[in-house]
N, CA, C and O atoms as a Maestro MAE file, in Angstrom:
{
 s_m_m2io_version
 :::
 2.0.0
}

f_m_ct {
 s_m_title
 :::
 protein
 m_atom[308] {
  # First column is atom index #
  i_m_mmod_type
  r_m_x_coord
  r_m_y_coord
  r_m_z_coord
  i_m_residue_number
  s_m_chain_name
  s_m_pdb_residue_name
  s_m_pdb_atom_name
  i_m_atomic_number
  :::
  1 25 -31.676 -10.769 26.222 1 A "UNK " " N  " 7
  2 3 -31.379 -10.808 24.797 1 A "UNK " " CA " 6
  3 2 -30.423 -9.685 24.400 1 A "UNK " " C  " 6
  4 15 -29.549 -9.959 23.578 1 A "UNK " " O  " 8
  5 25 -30.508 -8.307 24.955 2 A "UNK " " N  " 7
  6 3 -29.504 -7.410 24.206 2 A "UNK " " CA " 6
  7 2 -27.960 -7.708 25.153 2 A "UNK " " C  " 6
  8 15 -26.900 -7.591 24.538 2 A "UNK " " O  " 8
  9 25 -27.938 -8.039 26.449 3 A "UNK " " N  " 7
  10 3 -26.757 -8.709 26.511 3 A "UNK " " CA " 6
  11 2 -26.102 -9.483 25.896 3 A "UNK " " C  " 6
  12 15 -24.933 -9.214 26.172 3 A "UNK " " O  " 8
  13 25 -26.132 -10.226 25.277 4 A "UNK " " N  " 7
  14 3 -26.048 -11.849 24.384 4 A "UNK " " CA " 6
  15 2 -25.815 -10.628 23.148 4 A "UNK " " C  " 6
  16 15 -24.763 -10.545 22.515 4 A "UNK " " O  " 8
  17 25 -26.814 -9.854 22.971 5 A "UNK " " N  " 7
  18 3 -26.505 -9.086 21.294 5 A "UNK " " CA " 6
  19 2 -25.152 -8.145 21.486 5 A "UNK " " C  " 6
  20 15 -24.281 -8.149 20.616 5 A "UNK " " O  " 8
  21 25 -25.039 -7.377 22.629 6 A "UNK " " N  " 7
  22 3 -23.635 -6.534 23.217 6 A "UNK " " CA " 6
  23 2 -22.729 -7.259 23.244 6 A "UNK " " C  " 6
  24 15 -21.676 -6.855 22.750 6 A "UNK " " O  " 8
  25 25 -22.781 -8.429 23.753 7 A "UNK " " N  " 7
  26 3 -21.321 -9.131 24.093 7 A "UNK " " CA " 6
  27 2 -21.288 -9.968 22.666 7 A "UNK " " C  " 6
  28 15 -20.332 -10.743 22.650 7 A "UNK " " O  " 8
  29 25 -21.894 -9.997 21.758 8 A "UNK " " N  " 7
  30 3 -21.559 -10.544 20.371 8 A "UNK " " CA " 6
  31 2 -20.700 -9.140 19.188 8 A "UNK " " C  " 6
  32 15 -19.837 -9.179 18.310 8 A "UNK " " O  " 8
  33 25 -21.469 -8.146 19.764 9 A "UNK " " N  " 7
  34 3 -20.394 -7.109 18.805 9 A "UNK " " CA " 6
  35 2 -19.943 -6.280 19.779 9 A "UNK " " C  " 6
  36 15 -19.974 -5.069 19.564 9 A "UNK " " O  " 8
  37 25 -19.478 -6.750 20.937 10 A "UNK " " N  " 7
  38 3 -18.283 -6.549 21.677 10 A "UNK " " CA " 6
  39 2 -16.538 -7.381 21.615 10 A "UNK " " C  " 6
  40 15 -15.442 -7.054 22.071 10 A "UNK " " O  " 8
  41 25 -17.101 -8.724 20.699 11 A "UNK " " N  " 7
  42 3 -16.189 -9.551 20.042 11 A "UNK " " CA " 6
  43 2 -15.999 -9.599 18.768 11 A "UNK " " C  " 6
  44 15 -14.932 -10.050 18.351 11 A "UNK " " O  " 8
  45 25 -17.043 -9.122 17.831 12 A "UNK " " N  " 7
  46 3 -16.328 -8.638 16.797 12 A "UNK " " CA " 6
  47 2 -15.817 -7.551 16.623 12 A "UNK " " C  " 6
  48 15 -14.921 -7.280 15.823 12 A "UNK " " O  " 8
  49 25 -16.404 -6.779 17.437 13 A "UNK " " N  " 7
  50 3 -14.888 -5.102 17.943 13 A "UNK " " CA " 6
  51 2 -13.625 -5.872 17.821 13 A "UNK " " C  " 6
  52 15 -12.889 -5.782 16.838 13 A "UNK " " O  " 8
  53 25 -13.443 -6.474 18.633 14 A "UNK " " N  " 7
  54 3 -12.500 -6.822 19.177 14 A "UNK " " CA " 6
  55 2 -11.367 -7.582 18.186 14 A "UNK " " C  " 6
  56 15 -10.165 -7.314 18.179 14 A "UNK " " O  " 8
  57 25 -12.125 -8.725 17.242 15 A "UNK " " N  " 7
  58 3 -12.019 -9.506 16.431 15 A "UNK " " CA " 6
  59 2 -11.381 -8.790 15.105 15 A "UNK " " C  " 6
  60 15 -10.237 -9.012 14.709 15 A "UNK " " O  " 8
  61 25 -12.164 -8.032 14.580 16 A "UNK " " N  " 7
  62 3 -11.794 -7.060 13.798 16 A "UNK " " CA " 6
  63 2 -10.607 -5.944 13.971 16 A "UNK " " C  " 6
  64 15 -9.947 -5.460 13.051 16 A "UNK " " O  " 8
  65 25 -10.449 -5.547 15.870 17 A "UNK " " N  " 7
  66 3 -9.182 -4.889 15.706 17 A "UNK " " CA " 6
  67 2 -7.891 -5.878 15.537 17 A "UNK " " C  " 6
  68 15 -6.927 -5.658 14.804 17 A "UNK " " O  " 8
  69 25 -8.099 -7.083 16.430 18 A "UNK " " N  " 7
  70 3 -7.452 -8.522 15.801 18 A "UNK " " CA " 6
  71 2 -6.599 -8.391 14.520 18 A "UNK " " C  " 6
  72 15 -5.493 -8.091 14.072 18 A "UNK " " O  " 8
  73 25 -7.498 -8.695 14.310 19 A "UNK " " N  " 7
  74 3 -7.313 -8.959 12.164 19 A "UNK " " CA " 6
  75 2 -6.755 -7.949 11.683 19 A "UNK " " C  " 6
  76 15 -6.114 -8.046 10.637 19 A "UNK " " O  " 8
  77 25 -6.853 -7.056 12.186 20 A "UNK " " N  " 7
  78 3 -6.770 -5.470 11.494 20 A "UNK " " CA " 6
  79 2 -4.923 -5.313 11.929 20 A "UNK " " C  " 6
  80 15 -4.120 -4.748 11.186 20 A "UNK " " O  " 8
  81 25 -4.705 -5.693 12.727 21 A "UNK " " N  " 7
  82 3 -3.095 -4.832 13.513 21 A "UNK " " CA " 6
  83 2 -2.296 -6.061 12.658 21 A "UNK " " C  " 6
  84 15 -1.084 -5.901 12.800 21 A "UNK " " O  " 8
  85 25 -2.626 -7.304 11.766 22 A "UNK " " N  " 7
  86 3 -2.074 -8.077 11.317 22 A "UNK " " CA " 6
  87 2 -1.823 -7.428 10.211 22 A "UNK " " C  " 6
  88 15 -0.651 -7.736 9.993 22 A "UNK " " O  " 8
  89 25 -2.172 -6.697 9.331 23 A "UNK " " N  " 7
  90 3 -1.839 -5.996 8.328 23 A "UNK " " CA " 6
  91 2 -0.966 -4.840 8.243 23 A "UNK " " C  " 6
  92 15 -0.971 -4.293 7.141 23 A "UNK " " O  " 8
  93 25 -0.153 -4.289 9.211 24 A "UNK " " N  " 7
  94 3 0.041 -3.213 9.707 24 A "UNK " " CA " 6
  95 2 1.311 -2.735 8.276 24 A "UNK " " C  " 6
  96 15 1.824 -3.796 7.923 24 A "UNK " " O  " 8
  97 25 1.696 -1.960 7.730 25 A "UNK " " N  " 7
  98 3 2.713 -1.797 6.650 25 A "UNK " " CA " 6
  99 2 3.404 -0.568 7.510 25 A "UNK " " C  " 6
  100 15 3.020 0.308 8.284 25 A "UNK " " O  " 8
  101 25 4.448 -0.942 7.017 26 A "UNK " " N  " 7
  102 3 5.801 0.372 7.755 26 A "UNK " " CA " 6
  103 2 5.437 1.882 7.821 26 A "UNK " " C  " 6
  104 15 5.715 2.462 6.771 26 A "UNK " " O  " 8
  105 25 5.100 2.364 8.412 27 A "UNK " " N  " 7
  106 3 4.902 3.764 8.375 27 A "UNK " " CA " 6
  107 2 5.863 5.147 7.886 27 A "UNK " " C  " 6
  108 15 5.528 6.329 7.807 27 A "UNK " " O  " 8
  109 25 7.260 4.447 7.582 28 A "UNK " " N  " 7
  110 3 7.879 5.260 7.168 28 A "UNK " " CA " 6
  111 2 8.303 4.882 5.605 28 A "UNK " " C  " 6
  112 15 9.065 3.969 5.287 28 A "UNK " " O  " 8
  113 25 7.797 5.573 4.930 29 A "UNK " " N  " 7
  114 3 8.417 5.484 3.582 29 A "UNK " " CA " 6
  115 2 9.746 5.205 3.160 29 A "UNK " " C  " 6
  116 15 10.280 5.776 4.110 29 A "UNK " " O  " 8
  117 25 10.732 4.770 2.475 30 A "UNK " " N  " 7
  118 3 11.944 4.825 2.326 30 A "UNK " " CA " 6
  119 2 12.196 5.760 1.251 30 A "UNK " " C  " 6
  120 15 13.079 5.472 0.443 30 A "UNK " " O  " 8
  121 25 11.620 6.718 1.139 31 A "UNK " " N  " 7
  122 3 11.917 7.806 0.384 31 A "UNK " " CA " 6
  123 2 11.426 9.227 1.450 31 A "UNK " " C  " 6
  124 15 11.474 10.430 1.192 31 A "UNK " " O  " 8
  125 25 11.034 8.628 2.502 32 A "UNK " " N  " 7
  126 3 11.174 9.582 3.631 32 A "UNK " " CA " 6
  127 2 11.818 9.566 5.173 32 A "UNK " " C  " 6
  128 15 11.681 10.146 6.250 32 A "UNK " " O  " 8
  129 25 12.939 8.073 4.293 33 A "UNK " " N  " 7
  130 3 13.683 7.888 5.705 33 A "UNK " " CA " 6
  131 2 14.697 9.085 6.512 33 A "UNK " " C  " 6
  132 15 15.215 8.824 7.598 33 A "UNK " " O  " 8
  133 25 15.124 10.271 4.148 34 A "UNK " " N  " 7
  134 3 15.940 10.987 4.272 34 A "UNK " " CA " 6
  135 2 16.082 12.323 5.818 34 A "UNK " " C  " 6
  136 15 16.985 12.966 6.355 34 A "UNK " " O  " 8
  137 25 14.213 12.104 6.024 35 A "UNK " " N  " 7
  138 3 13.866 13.371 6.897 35 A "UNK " " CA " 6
  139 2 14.209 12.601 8.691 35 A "UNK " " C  " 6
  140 15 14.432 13.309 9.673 35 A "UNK " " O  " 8
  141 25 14.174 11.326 8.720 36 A "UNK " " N  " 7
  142 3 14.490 10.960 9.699 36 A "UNK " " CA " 6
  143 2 15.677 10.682 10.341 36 A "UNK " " C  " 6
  144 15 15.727 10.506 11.558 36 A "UNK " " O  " 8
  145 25 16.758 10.622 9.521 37 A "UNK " " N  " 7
  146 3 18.117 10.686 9.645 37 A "UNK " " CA " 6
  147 2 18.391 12.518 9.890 37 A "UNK " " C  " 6
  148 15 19.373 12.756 10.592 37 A "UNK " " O  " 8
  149 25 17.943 13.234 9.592 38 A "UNK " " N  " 7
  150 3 17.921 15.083 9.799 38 A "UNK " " CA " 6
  151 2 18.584 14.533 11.086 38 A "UNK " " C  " 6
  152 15 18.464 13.399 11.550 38 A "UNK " " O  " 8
  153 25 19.452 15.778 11.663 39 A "UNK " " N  " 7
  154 3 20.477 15.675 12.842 39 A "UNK " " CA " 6
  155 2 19.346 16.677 13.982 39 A "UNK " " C  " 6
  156 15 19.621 17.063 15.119 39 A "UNK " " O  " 8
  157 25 17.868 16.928 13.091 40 A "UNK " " N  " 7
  158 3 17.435 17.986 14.077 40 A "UNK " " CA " 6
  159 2 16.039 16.963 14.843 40 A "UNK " " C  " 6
  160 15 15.210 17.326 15.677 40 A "UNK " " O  " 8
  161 25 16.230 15.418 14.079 41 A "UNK " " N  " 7
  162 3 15.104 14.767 15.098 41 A "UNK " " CA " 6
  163 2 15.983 14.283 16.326 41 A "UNK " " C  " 6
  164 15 15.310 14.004 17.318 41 A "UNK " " O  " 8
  165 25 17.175 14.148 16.438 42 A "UNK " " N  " 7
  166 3 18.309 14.037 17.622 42 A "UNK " " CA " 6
  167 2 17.193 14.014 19.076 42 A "UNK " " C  " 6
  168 15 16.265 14.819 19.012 42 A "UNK " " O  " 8
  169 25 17.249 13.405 19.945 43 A "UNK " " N  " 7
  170 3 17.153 13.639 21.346 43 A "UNK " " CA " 6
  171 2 17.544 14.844 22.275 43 A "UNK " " C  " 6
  172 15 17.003 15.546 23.129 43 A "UNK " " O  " 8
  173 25 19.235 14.667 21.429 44 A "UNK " " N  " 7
  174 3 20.455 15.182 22.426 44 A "UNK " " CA " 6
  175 2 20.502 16.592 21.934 44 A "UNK " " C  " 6
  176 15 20.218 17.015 20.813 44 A "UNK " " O  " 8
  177 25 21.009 17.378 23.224 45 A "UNK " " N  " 7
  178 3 20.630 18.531 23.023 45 A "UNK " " CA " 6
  179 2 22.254 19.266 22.618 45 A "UNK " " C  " 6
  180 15 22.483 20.448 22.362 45 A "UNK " " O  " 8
  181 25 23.348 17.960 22.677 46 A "UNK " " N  " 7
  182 3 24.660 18.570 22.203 46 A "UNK " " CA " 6
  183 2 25.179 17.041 21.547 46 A "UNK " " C  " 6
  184 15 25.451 16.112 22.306 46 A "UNK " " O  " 8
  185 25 25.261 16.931 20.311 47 A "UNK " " N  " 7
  186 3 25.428 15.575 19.576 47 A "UNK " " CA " 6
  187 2 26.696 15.044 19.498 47 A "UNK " " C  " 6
  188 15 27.012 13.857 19.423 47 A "UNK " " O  " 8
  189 25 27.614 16.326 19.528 48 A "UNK " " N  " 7
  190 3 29.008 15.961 19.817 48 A "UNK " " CA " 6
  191 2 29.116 15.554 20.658 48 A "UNK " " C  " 6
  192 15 29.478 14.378 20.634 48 A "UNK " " O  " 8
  193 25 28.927 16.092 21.763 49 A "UNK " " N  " 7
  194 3 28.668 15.255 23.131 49 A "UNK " " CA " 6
  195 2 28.242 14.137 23.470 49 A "UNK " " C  " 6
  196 15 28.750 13.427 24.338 49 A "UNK " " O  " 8
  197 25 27.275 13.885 22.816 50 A "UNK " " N  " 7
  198 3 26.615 12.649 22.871 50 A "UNK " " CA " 6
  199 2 27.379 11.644 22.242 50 A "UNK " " C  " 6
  200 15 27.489 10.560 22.814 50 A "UNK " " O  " 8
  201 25 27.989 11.861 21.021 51 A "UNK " " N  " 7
  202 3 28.597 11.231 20.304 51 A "UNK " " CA " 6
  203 2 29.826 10.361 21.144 51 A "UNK " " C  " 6
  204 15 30.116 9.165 21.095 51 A "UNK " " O  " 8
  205 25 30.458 11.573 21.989 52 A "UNK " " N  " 7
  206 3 31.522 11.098 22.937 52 A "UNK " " CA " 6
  207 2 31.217 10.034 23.901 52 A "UNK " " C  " 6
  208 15 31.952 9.095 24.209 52 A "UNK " " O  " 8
  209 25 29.708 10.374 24.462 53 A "UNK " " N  " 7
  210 3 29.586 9.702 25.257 53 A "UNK " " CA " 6
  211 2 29.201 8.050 24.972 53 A "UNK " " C  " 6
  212 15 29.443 7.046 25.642 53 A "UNK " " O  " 8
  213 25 28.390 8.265 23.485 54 A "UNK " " N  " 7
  214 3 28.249 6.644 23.242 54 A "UNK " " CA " 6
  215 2 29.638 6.287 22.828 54 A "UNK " " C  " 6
  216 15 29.735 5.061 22.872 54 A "UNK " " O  " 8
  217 25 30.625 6.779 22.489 55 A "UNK " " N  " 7
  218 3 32.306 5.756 22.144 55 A "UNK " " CA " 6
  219 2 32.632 5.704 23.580 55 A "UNK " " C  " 6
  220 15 32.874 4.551 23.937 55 A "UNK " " O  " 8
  221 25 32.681 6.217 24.128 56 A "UNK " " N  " 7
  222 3 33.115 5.707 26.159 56 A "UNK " " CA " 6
  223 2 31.945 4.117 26.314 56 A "UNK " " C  " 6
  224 15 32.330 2.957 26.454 56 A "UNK " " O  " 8
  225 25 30.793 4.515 26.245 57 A "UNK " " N  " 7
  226 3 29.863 3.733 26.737 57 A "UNK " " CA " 6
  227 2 30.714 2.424 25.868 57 A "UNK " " C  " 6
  228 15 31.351 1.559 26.468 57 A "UNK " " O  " 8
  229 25 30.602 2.470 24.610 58 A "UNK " " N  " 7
  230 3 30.761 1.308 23.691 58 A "UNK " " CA " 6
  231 2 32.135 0.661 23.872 58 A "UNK " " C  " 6
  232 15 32.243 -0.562 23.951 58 A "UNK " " O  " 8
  233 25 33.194 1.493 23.937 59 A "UNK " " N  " 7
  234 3 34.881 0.951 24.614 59 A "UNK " " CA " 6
  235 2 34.333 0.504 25.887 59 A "UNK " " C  " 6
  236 15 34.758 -0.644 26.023 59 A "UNK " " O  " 8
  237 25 33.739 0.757 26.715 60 A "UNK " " N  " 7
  238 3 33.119 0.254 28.145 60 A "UNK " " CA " 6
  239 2 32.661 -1.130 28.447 60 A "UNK " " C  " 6
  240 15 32.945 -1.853 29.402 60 A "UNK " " O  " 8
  241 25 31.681 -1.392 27.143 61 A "UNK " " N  " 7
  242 3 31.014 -2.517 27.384 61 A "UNK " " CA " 6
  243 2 31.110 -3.548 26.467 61 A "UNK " " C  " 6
  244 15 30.466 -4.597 26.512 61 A "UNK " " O  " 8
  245 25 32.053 -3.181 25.506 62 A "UNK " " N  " 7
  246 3 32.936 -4.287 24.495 62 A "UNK " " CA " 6
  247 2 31.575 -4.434 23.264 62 A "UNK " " C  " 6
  248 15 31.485 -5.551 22.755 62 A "UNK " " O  " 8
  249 25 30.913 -3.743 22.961 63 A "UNK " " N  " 7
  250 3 29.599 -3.502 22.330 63 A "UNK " " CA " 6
  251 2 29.292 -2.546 21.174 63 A "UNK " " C  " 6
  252 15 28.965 -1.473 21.680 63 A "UNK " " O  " 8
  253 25 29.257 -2.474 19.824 64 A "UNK " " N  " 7
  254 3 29.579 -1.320 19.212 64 A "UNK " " CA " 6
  255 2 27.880 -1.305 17.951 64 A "UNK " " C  " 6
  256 15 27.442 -2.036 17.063 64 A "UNK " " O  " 8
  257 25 27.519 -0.197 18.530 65 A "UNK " " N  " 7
  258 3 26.354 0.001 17.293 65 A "UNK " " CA " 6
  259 2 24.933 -0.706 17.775 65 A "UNK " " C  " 6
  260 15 24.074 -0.870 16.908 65 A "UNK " " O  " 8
  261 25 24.704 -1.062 18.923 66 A "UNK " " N  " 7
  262 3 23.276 -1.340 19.567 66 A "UNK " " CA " 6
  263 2 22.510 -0.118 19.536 66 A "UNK " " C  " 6
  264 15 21.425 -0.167 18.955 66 A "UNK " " O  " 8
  265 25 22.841 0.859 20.005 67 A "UNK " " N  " 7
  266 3 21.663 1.859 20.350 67 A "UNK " " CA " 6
  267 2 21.156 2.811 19.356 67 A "UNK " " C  " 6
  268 15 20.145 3.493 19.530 67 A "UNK " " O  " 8
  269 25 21.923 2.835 18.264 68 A "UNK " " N  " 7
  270 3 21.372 3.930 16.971 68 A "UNK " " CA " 6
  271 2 22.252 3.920 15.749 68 A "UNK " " C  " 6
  272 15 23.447 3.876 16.040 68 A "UNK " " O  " 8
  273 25 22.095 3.936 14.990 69 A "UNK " " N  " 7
  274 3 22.271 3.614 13.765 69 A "UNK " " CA " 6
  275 2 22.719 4.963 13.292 69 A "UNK " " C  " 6
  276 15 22.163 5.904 13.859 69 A "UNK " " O  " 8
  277 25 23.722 5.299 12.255 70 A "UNK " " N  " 7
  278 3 24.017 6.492 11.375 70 A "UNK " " CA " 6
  279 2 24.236 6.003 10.173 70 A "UNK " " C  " 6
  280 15 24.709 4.923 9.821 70 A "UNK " " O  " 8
  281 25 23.711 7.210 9.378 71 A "UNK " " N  " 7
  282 3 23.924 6.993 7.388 71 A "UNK " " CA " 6
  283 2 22.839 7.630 6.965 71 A "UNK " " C  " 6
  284 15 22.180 8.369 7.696 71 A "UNK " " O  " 8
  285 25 22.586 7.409 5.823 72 A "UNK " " N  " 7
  286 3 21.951 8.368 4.777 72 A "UNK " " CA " 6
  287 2 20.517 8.379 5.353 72 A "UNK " " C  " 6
  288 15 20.210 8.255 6.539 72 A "UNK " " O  " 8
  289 25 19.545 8.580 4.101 73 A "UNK " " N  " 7
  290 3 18.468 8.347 4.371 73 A "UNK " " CA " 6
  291 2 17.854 7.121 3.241 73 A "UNK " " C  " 6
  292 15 16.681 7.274 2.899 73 A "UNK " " O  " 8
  293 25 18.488 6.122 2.760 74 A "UNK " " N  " 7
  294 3 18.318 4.820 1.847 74 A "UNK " " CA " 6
  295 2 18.233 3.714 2.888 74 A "UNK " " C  " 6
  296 15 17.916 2.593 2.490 74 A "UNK " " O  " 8
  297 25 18.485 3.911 4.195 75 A "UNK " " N  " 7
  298 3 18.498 2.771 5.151 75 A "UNK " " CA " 6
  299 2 19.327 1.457 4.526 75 A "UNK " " C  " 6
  300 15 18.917 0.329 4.803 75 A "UNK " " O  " 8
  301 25 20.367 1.615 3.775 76 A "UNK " " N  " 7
  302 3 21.053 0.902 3.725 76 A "UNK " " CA " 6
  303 2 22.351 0.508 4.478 76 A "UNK " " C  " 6
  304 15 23.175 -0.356 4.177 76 A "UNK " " O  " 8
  305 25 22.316 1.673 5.923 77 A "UNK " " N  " 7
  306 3 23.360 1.635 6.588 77 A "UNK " " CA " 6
  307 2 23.116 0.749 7.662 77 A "UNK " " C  " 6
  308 15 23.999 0.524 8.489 77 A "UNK " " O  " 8
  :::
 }
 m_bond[306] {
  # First column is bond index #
  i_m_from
  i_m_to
  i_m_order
  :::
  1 1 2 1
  2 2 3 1
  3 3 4 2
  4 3 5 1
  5 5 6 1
  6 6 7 1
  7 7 8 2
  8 7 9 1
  9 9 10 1
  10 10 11 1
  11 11 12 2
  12 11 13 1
  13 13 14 1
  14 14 15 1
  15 15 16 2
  16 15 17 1
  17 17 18 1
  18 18 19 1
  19 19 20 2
  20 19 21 1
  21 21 22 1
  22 22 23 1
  23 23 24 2
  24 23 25 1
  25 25 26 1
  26 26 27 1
  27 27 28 2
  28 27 29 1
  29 29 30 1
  30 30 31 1
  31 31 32 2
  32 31 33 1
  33 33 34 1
  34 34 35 1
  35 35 36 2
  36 35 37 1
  37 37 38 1
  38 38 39 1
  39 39 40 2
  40 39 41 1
  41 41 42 1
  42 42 43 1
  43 43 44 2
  44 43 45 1
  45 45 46 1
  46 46 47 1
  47 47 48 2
  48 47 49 1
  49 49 50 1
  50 50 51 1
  51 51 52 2
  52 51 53 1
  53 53 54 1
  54 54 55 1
  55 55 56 2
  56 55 57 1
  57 57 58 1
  58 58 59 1
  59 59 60 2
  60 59 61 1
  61 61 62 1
  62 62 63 1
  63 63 64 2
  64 63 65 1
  65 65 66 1
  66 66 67 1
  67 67 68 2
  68 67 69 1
  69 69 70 1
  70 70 71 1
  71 71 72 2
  72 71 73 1
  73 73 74 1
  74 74 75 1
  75 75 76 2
  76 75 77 1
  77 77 78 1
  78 78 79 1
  79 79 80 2
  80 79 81 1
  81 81 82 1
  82 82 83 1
  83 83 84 2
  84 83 85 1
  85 85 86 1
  86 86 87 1
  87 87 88 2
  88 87 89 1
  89 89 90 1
  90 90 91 1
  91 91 92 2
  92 91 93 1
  93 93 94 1
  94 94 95 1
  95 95 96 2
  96 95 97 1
  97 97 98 1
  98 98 99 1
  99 99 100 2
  100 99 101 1
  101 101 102 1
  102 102 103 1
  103 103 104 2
  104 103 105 1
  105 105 106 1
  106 106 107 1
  107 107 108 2
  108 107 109 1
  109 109 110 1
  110 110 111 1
  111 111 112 2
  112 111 113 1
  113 113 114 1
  114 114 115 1
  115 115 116 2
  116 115 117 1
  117 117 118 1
  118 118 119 1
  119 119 120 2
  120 119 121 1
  121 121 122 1
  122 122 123 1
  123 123 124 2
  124 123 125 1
  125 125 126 1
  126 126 127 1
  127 127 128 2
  128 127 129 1
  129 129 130 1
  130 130 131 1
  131 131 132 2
  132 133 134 1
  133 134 135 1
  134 135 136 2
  135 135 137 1
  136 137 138 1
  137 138 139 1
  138 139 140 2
  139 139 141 1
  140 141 142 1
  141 142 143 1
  142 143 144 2
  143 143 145 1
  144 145 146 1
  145 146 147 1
  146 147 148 2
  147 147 149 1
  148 149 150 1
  149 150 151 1
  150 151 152 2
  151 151 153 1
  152 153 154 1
  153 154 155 1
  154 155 156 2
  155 155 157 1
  156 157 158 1
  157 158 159 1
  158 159 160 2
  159 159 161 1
  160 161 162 1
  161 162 163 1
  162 163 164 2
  163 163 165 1
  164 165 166 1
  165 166 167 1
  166 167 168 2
  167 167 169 1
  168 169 170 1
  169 170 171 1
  170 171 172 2
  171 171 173 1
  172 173 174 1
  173 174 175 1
  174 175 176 2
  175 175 177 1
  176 177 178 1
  177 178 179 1
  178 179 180 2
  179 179 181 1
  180 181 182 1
  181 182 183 1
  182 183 184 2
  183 183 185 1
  184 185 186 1
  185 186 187 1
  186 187 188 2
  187 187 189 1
  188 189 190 1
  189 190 191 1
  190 191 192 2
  191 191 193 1
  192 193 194 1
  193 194 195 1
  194 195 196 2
  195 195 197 1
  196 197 198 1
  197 198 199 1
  198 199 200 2
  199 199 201 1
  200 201 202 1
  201 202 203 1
  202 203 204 2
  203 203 205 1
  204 205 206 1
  205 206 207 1
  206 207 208 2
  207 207 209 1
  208 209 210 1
  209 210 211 1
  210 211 212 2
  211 211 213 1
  212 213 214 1
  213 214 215 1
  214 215 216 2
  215 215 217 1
  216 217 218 1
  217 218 219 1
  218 219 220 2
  219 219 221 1
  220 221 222 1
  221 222 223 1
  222 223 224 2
  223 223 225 1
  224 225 226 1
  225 226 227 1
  226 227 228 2
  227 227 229 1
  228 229 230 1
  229 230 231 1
  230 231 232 2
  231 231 233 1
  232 233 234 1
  233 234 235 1
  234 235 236 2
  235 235 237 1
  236 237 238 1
  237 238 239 1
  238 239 240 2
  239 239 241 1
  240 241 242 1
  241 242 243 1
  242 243 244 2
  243 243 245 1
  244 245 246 1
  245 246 247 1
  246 247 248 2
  247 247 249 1
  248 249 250 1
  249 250 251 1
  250 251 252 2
  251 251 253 1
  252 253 254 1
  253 254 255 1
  254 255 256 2
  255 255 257 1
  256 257 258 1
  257 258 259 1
  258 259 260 2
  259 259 261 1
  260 261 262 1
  261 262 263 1
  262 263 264 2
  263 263 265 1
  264 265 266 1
  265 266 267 1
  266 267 268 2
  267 267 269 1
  268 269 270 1
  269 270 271 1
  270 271 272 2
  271 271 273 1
  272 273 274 1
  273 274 275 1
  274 275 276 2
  275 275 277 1
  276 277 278 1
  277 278 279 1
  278 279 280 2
  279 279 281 1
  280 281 282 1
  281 282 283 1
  282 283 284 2
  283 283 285 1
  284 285 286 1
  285 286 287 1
  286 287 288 2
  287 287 289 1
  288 289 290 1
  289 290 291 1
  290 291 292 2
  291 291 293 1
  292 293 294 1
  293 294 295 1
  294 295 296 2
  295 295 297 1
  296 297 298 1
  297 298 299 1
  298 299 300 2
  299 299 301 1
  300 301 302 1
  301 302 303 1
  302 303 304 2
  303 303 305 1
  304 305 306 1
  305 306 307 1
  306 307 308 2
  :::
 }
}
């Protein structure tokens, strides 16, 4: 009997995280996109550089603007 009772709210665990990740809302505010565009969340540890290197990559592969996005912080870019 407590098997049968475990494996019944071992599926509504489950059920409930289900249901739950369907609701999920954007985690970034758009009035706090401004802090994510900052040049100091960067990867790169020299941006000019980097910069160079994605226009080679992009003249390279006939491809322009796949890997990251630039502009304000309104995400209208």
């Amino acid at each position: 009997m407590s098997t049968i009772r475990m494996l019944l709210v071992l599926v509504l665990i489950a059920g409930s995280f289900t249901i739950s990740a369907c609701g999920i809302k954007p985690w970034v505010k758009p009035y706090e996109r401004a802090n994510m565009a900052d040049p100091i969340m960067s990867f790169a540890r020299d941006p000019v550089a980097e910069s160079y290197k994605n226009h080679v990559h992009q003249a390279r592969e006939g491809a322009r603007g796949a890997e990251s996005g630039a502009g304000g912080g309104c995400g209208c870019n």
